[in-house]
C-alpha positions in Angstrom: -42.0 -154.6 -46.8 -40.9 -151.7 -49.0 -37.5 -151.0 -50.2 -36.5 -149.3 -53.3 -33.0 -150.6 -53.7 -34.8 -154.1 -54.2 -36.6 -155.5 -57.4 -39.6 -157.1 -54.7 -41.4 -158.0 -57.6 -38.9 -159.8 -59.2 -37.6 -161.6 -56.1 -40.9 -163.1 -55.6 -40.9 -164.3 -58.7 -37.5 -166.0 -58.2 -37.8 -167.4 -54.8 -36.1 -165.4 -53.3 -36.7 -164.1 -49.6 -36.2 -160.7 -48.4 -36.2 -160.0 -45.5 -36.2 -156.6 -43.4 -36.8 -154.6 -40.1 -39.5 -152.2 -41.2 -41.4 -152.5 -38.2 -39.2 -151.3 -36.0 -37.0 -148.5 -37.7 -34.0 -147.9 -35.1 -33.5 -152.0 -35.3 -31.2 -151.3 -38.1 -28.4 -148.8 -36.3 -28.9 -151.2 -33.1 -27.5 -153.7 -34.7 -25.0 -151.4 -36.8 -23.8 -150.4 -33.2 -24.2 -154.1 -31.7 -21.6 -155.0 -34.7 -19.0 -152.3 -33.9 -18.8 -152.9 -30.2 -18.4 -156.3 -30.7 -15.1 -156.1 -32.7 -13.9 -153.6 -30.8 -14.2 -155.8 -27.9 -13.0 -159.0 -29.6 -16.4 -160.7 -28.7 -16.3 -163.2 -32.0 -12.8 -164.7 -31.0 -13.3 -164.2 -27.3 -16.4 -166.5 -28.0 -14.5 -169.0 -30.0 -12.1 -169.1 -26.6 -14.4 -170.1 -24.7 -16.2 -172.2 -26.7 -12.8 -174.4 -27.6 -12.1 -174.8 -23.6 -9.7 -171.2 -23.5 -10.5 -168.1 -22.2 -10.6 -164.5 -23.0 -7.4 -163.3 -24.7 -7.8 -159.6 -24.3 -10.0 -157.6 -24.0 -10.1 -155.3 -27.7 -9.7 -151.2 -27.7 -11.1 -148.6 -25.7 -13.7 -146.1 -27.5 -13.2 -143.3 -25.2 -12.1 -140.6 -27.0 -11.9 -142.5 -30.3 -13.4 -140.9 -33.4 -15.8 -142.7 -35.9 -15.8 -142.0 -39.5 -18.1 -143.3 -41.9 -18.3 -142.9 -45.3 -22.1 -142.2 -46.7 -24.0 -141.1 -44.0 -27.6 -141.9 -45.1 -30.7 -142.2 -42.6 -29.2 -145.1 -40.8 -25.8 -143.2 -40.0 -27.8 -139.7 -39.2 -29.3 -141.9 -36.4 -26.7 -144.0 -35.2 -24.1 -140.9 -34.7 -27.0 -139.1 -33.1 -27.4 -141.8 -30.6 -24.3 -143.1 -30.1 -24.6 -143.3 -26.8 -21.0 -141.8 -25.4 -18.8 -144.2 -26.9 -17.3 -141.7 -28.9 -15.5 -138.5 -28.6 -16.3 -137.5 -31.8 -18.5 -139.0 -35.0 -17.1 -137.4 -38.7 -19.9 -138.3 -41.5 -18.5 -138.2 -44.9 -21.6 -137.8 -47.3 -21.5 -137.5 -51.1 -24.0 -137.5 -53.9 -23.6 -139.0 -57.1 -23.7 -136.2 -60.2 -26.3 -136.2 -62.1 
């Protein structure tokens, strides 16, 4: 695996694991988009319902129409918002660059 925010070298020689989903690069904005829809849909507490013998409370906010705005954009965000799929009406990207 290759990633330059991480210090591989030293990780191994700590013990520690890293782990990542380089073989299959839109994995990542999947699971970006798997995150958002389940808030937005209350699926963690719906779940905890259920599980505890109730049932579904609500069920979260509509995304039609809705607009998106993330803050640093990167690779992950430029293919997410490309592919989001309808959800949203609109997708704002805020991107900035550190000075050098």
């Amino acid at each position: 695996m290759r990633n330059l925010a991480i210090d591989m070298e030293y990780a191994k020689e700590n013990g520690i694991l890293v782990c990542g989903t380089d073989m299959v690069p839109h994995s990542t904005y999947e699971h970006t988009w798997a995150l958002i829809l389940a808030l937005a849909k209350n699926i963690p507490e719906d779940n905890a319902l259920l599980h505890s013998g109730g049932w579904q409370a609500n069920s979260g906010i509509g995304l039609k129409g809705k607009t998106l705005g993330v803050l640093g954009l990167g690779k992950t965000w430029q293919r997410s918002c490309a592919n989001r799929t309808g959800f949203w009406h609109e997708c704002d990207c805020l991107e900035s660059k550190p000075q050098r």
